[in-house]
C-alpha positions as CSV (number, residue, x, y, z in Angstrom):
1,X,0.0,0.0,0.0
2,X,1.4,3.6,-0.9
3,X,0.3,7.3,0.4
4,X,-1.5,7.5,-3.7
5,X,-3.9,4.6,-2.5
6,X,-6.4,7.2,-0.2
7,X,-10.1,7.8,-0.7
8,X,-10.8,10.4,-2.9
9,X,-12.5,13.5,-0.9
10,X,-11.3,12.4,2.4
11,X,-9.1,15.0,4.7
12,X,-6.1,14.4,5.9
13,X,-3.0,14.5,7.6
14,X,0.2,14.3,5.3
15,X,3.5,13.9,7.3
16,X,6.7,13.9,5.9
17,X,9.5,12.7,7.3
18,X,13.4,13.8,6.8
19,X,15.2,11.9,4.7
20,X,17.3,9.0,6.7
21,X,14.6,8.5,9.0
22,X,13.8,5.4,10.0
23,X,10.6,4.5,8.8
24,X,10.4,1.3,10.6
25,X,10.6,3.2,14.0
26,X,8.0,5.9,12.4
27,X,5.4,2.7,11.8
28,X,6.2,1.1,15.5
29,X,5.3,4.8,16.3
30,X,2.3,5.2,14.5
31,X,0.9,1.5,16.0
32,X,1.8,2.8,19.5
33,X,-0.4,6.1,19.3
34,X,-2.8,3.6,17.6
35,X,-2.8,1.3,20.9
36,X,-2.9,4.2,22.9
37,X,-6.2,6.1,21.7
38,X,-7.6,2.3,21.8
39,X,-6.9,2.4,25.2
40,X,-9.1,5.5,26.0
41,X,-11.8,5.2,23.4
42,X,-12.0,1.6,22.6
43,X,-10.2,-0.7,20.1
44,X,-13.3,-1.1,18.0
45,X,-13.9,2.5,17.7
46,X,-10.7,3.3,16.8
47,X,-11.1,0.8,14.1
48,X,-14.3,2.1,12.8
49,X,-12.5,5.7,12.7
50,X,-8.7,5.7,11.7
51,X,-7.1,4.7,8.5
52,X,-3.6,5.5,7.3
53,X,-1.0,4.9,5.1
54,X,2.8,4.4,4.7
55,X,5.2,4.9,1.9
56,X,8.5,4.3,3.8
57,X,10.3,4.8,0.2
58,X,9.4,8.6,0.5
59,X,9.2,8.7,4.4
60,X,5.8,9.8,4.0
61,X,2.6,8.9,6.8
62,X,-1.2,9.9,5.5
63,X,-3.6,9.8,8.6
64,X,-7.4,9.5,7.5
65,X,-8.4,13.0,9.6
66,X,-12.5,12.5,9.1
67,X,-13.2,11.2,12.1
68,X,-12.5,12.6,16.0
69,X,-10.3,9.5,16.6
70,X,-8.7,10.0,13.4
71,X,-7.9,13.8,14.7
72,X,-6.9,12.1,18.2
73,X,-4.6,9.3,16.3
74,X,-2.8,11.7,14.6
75,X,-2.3,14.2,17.5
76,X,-1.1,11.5,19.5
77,X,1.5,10.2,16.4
78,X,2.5,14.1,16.1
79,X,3.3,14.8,19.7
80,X,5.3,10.8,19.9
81,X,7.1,12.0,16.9
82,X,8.2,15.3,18.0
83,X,9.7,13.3,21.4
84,X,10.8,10.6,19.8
85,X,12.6,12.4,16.4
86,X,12.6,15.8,16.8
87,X,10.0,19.0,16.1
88,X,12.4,19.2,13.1
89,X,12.3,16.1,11.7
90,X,9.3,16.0,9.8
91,X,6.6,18.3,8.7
92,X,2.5,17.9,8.6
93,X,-0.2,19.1,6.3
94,X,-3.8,18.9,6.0
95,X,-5.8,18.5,3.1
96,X,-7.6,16.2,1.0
97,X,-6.9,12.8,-0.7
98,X,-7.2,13.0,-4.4
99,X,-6.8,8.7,-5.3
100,X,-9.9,6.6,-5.5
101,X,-8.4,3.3,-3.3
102,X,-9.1,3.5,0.6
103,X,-6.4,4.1,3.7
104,X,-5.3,1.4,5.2
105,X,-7.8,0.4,8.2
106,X,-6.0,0.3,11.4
107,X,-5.9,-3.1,13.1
């Protein structure tokens, strides 16, 4: 699955990471703050209302931002990131997903 393979329409978040990064690390991130709004919220809700994709080949991490859990997934990835790599390490933007294929559900 790539970062073109998003539903058309949908907003997101579009965060790009420095090149080098390890984008292993960045997914093992990206599960944790996954786990973590499960924890508060519910593992079934968070299912129902995150999706994302990877494309470690351009260190690049699209978070489905629809839904409030979606929102709270990707503030929780952001602020992990920012600890874990550096404010400086990657930058986010918002907008909306121009493919026709869906985000990856989260698990």
């Amino acid at each position: 699955m790539t970062t073109n393979d998003l539903r058309a329409g949908r907003s997101v978040y579009r965060i790009e990471f420095n090149p080098g990064t390890d984008m292993g690390s960045v997914e093992d991130t990206l599960l944790l703050a996954i786990l973590s709004v499960g924890c508060l919220h519910g593992q079934a809700a968070v299912r129902l209302e995150t999706g994302y994709a990877i494309d470690a080949d351009a260190g690049v991490v699209v978070l489905d931002a629809e839904a409030p859990l979606g929102v709270a997934v990707a503030r929780v990835f952001v602020g992990m990131c920012s600890h874990e790599y550096g404010d400086d390490s990657f930058r986010v933007t918002r907008g909306e997903a121009t493919a026709d294929r869906e985000l990856v559900g989260s698990q």
